[in-house]
C-alpha positions in Angstrom: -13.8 7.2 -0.2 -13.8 10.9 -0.1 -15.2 10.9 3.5 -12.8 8.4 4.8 -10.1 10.6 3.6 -11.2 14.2 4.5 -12.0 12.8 8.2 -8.2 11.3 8.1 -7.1 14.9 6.7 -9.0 16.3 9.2 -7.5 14.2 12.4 -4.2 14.7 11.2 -4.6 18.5 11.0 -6.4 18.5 14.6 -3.2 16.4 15.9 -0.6 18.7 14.0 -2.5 21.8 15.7 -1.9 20.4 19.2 1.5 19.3 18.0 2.6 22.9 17.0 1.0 24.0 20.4 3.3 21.2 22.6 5.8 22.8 20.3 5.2 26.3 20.9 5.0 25.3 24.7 7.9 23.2 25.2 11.4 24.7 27.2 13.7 22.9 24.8 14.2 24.1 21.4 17.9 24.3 22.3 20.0 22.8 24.6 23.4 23.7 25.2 26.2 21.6 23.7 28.6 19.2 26.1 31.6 18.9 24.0 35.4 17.2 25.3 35.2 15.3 28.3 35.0 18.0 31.0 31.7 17.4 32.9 29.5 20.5 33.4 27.5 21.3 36.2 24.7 22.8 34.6 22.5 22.6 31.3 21.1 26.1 30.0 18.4 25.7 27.1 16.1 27.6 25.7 12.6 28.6 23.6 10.8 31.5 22.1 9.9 32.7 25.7 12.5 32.3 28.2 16.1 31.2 29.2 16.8 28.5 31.5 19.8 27.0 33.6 19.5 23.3 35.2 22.0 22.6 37.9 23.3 18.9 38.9 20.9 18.3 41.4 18.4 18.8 38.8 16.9 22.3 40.0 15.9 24.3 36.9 15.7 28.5 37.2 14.2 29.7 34.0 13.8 33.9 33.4 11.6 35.1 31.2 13.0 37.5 27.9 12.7 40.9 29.2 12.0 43.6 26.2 10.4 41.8 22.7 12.5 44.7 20.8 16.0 44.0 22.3 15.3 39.7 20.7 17.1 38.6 17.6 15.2 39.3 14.8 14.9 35.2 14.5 13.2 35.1 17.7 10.7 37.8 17.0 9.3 36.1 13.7 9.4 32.9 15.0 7.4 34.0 17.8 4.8 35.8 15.5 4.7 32.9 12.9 3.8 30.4 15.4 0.9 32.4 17.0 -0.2 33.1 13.1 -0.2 29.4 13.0 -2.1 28.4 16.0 -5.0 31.1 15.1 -4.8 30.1 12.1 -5.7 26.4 12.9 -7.6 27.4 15.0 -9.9 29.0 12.2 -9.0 25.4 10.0 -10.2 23.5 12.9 -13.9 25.8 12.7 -14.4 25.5 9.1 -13.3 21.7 8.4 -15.9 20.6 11.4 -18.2 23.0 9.4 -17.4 21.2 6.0 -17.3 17.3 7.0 -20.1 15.2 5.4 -20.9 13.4 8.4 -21.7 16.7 10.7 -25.2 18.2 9.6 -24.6 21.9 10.0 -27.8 24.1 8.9 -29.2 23.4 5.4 -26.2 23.4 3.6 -25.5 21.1 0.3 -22.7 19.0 -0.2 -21.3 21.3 -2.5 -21.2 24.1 -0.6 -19.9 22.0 2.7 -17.2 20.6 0.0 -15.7 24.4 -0.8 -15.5 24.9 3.1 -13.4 21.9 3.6 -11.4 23.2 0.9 -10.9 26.5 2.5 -10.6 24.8 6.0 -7.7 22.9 4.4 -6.4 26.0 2.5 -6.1 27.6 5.9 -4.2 24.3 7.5 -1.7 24.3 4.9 -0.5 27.6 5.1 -0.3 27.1 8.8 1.9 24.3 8.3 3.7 26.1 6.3 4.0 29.2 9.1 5.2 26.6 12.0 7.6 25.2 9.7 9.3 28.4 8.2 9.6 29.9 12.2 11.0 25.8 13.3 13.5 25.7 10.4 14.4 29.3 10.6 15.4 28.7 14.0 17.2 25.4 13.6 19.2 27.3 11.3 20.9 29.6 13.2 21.6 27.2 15.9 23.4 25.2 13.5 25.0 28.4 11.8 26.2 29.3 15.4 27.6 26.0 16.3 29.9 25.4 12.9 30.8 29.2 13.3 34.7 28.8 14.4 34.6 32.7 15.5 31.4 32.6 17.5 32.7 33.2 21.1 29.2 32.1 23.0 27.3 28.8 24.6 26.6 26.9 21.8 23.6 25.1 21.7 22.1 21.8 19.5 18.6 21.2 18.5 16.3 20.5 21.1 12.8 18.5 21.1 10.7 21.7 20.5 11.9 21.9 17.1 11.3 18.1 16.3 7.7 18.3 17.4 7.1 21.7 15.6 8.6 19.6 12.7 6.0 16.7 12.9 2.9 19.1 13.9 3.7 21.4 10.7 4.1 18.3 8.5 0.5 16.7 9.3 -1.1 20.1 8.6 0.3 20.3 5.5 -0.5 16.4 4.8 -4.0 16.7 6.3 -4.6 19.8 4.6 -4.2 18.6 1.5 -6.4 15.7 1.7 -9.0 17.7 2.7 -8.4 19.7 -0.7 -8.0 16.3 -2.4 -11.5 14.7 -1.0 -13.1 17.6 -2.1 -12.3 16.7 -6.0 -12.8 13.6 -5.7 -16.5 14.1 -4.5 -17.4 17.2 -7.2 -19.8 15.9 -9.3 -19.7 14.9 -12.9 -20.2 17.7 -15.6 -23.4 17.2 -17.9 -21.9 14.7 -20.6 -25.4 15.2 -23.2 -28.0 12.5 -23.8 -27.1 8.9 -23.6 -27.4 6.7 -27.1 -27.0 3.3 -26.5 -25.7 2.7 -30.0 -23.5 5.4 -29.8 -23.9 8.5 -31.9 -27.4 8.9 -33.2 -27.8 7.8 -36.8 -29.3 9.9 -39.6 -31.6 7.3 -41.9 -31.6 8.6 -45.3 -34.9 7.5 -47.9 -34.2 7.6 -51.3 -36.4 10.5 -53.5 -38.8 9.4 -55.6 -37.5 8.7 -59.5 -38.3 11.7 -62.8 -40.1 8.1 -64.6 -42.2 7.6 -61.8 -43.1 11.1 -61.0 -44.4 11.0 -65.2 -46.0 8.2 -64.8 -48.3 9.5 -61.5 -49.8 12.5 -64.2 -50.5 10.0 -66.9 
């Protein structure tokens, strides 16, 4: 059972990595906001990378952010938490194929491919938690921006960037852990003694020899 679950843990880190990447990668992580009934003529959304404006024909004109110090400070993490997470997988993804059971890698023991799997899963999680701190961190001021009544520019709703960074953090987290789990499950027993099958050994006692008897042997 513990190889069944540390390949599943193992997938579903491999598909959360590509998910944060898609994530990391996609234009919308916010999209700006059609509210009343006047029709617009244009869409502008945006990611960690660039701004874009769609037209109604469907043209799309995106320009890249110009100078990294003159971002939000919300930007700038985000952007360094989600490369920290893809290297980070990245160095998951080396280990865990180093650690699975059903890869021979060198001469190493089961024990020792078992604490690289947990290390490999170690690394996973904490890249989980990366993608989601810089996905939620972000959410958050798009929300705080859109309920702000004093806030005087587009306001924009979440886009599908943040939903996939959402679903890629959580299966690194999930998969991480069952990598962590397998590995407990397969430790081996500690040394429990020597096995008696009637239970505890038994101490036979013989009875010492009587004072009239003893006399009676020097008669």
């Amino acid at each position: 059972m513990s190889t069944a679950l540390e390949v599943t843990g193992f997938f579903m880190c491999l598909v959360g990595w590509v998910m944060t990447g898609l994530a990391v990668a996609n234009d919308y992580w916010k999209i700006s906001s059609v509210q009343g009934t006047v029709i617009v003529s244009n869409r502008l959304y945006e990611n960690l990378w660039h701004a874009c404006g769609e037209d109604s024909t469907g043209k799309a004109n995106c320009q890249d952010f110009q100078s990294m110090l003159a971002l939000p400070v919300h930007i700038q993490a985000c952007r360094a938490l989600t490369i920290i997470a893809l290297i980070m997988g990245l160095v998951g993804i080396i280990l865990s194929t180093m650690g699975l059971k059903c890869i021979k890698f060198g001469s190493k023991t089961d024990e020792a491919k078992g604490k690289t799997m947990v290390i490999g899963g170690i690394i996973f999680i904490l890249a989980g938690v990366c993608t989601m701190v810089a996905v939620t961190w972000y959410a958050a001021r798009i929300v705080q921006e859109f309920n702000d009544p004093f806030y005087g520019g587009v306001k924009f709703e979440l886009g599908t960037g943040l939903y996939i960074g959402w679903a890629g953090a959580g299966l690194c987290v999930l998969g991480g852990a069952f990598q962590c789990s397998a590995f407990k499950r397969a430790s081996p027993a500690k040394d429990k003694g020597a096995y008696y099958p009637g239970g505890k050994p038994k101490t036979i006692y013989t009875a010492a020899p009587s004072t009239a008897e003893t006399s009676k042997a020097y008669v």
